[in-house]
N, C-alpha and C positions, 0 to 999 in steps of 0.2 A: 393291520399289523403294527399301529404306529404304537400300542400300546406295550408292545413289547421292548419297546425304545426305553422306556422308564426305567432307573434304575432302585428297585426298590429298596435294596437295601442302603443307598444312602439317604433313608428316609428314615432310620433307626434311632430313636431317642435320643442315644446316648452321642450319636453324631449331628444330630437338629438342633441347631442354635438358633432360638428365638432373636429381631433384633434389638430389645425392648429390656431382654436382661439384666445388661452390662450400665444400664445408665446411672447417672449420681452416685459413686462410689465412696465419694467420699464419706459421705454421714452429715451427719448434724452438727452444727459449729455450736459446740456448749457455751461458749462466752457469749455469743449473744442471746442464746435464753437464758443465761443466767443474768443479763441486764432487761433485758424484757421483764424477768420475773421478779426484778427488785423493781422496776418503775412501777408494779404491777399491771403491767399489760399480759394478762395472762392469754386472749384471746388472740395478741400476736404471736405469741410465744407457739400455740398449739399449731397456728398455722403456718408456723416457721418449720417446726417441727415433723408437720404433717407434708408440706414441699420437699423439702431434703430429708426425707428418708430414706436411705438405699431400697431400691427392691429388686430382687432379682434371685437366682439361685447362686448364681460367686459371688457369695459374700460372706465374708469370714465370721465367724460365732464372735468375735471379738467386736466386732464393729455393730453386730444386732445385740449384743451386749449391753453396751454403752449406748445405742439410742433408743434402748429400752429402757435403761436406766432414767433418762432422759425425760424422756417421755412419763414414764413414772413422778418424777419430779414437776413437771408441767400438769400434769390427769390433779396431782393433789394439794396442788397449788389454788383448786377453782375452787370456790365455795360450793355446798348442794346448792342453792337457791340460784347458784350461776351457770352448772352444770346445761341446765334445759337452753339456754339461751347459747350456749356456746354452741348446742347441738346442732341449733337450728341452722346458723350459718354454713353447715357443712355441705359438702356437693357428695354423692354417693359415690364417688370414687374415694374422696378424702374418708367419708365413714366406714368403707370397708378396710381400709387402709387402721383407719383409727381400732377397729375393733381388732384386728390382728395384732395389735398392740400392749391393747388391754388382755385382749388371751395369755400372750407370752411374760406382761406382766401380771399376771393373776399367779406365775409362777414365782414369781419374787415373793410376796404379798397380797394372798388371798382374802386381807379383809381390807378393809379404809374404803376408801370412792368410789372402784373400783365395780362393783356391783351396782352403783346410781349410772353410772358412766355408761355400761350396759344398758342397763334398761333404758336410757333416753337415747340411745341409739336405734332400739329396738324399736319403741315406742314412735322413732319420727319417720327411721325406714323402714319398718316390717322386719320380717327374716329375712331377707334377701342378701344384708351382709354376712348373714352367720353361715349360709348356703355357700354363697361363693369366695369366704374365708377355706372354708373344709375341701371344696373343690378345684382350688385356686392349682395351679401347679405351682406357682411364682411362690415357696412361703420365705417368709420371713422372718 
C-alpha cells in the first residue's frame, strides 16, 4: 500500500521544476566578446559565449535574442578554413549547445557560415546533437 502514499499529481509538468533550469541568467557579457573579437581571439570568444549562455525554459525571448545575436556575430567572425579547428575543441555538451544556436540563428540569416558551422559539427559528432537539439525539453 505504500504506493498509494505518492502523490501523483504533484508530479504534473506544469508544477516540476527541474533544478538545472534557473542557472546563468544573465547571458552573455557583449563587451567582452566584442574585445575578444577585435584582439581576434575568436576561439575565446565562442567559448565565452558558449559558458554563459542561459539555458533553461525562464528565459525571456529578449535575452535569447541578444545572445543569438551574439553568437551570430562570433559563428562569422571565424574564417572557413578555421571553422574545422574551432569544432574540434568542443566537448558534446558545448556542441549541442552550439548547434541550438546556429538553428535559432539560421532564423536571422539563412545564408553566410552558417551552413559550414553545421556541417563540421556534424561531421565531428554524428547526429547526436541534432537528436537531442529536437528532443531537448530545455530549448533555447
Amino acid at each position: 500500500t505504500a504506493y498509494r502514499r505518492l502523490d501523483v499529481d504533484a508530479l504534473e509538468e506544469d508544477k516540476f521544476e527541474e533544478g538545472e533550469d534557473n542557472y546563468n541568467l544573465s547571458g552573455v557579457d557583449e563587451k567582452t566578446i566584442e574585445n575578444l573579437l577585435q584582439g581576434n581571439r575568436n576561439g575565446e570568444a565562442l567559448h565565452s559565449v558558449l559558458q554563459n549562455t542561459p539555458v533553461g525554459t525562464k528565459i525571456s525571448q529578449e535575452l535569447k535574442d541578444r545572445t543569438t545575436l551574439i553568437t551570430w556575430k562570433v559563428l562569422k567572425s571565424f574564417r572557413v578554413n578555421e571553422i574545422e579547428n574551432a569544432v574540434s575543441g568542443l566537448s558534446e555538451k558545448e556542441a549541442d549547445l552550439l548547434i541550438k544556436l546556429v538553428y535559432r540563428a539560421f532564423e536571422m540569416d539563412p545564408d553566410g557560415p552558417l551552413l559550414q558551422w553545421h556541417s563540421q559539427i556534424v561531421s565531428r559528432f554524428g547526429k547526436g546533437p541534432i537528436v537531442r537539439v529536437f528532443t531537448s525539453r530545455n530549448s533555447f
